[in-house]
N, C-alpha and C positions, 0 to 999 in steps of 0.2 A: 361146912365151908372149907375148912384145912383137906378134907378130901378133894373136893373138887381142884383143889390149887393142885396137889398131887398128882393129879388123873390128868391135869393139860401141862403141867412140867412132863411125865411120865413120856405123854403123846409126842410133844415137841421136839421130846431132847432120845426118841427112839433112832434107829439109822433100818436102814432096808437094803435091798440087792448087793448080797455076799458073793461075790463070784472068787473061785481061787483062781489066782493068776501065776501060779507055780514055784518051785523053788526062789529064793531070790539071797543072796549071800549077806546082806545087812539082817537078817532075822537069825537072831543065835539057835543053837543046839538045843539048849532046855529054856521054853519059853516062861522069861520075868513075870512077876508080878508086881507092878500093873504092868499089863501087855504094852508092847511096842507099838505106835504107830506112826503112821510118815502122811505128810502131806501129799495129794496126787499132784504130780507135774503141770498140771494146767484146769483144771475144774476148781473151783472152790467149795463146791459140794462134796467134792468126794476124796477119801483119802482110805489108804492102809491099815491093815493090822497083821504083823505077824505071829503064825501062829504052826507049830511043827515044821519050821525052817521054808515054810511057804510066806506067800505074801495074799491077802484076801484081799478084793475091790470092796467097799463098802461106800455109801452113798447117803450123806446127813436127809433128815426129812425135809420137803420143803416152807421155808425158804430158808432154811438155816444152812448156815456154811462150816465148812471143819475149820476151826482155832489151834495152830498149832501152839501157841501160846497158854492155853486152856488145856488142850487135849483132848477135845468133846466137841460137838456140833454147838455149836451158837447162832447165837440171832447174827447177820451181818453186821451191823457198828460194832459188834464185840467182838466176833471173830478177824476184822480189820482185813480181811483177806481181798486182794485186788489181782482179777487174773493174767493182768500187764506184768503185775510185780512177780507171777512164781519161775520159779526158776527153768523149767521144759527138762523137758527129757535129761538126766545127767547123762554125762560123759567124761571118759576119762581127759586128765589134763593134758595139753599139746607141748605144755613148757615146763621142762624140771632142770635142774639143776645138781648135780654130778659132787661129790667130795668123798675120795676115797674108795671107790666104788660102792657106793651110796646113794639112792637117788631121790629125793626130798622133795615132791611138788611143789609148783610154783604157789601156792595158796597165802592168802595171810590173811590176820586175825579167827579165820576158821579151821575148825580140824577136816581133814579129807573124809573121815569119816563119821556121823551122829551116833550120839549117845542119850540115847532117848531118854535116858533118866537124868541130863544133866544137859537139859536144852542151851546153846551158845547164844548169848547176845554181844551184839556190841555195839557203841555208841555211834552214831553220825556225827562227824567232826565237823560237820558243815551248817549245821542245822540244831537247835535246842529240841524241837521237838520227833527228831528222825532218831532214827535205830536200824538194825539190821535181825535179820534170826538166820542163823546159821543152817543150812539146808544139803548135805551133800557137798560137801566143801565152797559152798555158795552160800554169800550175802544176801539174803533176801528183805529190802527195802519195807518199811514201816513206819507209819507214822503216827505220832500221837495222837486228840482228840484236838481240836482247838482250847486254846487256855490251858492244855497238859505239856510239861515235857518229860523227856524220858531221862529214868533213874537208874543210873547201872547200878551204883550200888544195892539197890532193891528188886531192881529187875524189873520195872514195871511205869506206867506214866502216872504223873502224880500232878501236882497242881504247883505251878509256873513259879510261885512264891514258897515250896519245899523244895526247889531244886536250883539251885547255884547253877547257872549257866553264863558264861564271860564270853559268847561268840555275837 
């Protein structure tokens, strides 16, 4: 029985069509362990991994989506992923801000650039159950499960009676 569980985790949570998509400047010199990987711009299925200063397409199996949150293909309720909410093609910023000869993007709460090993959240100030995941100097919208809301200090959505929210 413990096999078979193995063998359809195994299947499920495999990914298929590797295409390199070439150089890309967010993938370091000497590739981490665990490898980098980025959320694609607009698919839900499919996302990143870099690997010798390239970037590879890779494609979760179906019906599972990439969790940037997780860092693995997931079922879709878990992976949370909505293709309204990704961010689209990045671009650099139109608005900065000058001090000293110094030039500082206009960004806030997010860094301009991810650091894969130390994924950004930040809270929805509007909302007990919203959040953000920081994506390419971009907010990318999230929201908890009904009955969860979101824990910054933990990082994650828990249940409505562990998390003090006054909004």
């Amino acid at each position: 029985m413990l096999i078979k569980i193995f063998l359809i985790f195994a299947i499920f949570h495999q990914t298929y069509c590797q295409i390199d998509m070439g150089f890309d400047p967010r993938c370091p010199e000497i590739d981490p362990f665990p490898p980098i990987h980025l959320p694609h711009e607009s698919e839900c299925h499919l996302f990143y991994k870099c690997a010798n200063r390239h970037i590879w397409l890779f494609e979760c199996q179906p019906p599972l989506h990439w969790s940037v949150i997780h860092d693995r293909c997931e079922w879709p309720n878990i992976a949370q992923c909505d293709p309204d909410d990704l961010p689209g093609i990045p671009t650099p910023p139109s608005n900065t801000t000058t001090t000293l000869g110094t030039t500082t993007p206009a960004y806030s709460d997010c860094p301009l650039y991810d650091n894969p090993n130390n994924v950004v959240f930040v809270p929805d100030r509007t909302r007990c159950d919203g959040y953000f995941v920081c994506f390419n100097g971009n907010k990318v919208p999230r929201t908890c499960h009904p009955g969860l809301h979101w824990d910054q200090q933990n990082r994650w959505c828990d249940n409505a009676a562990n998390v003090p929210c006054s909004l």
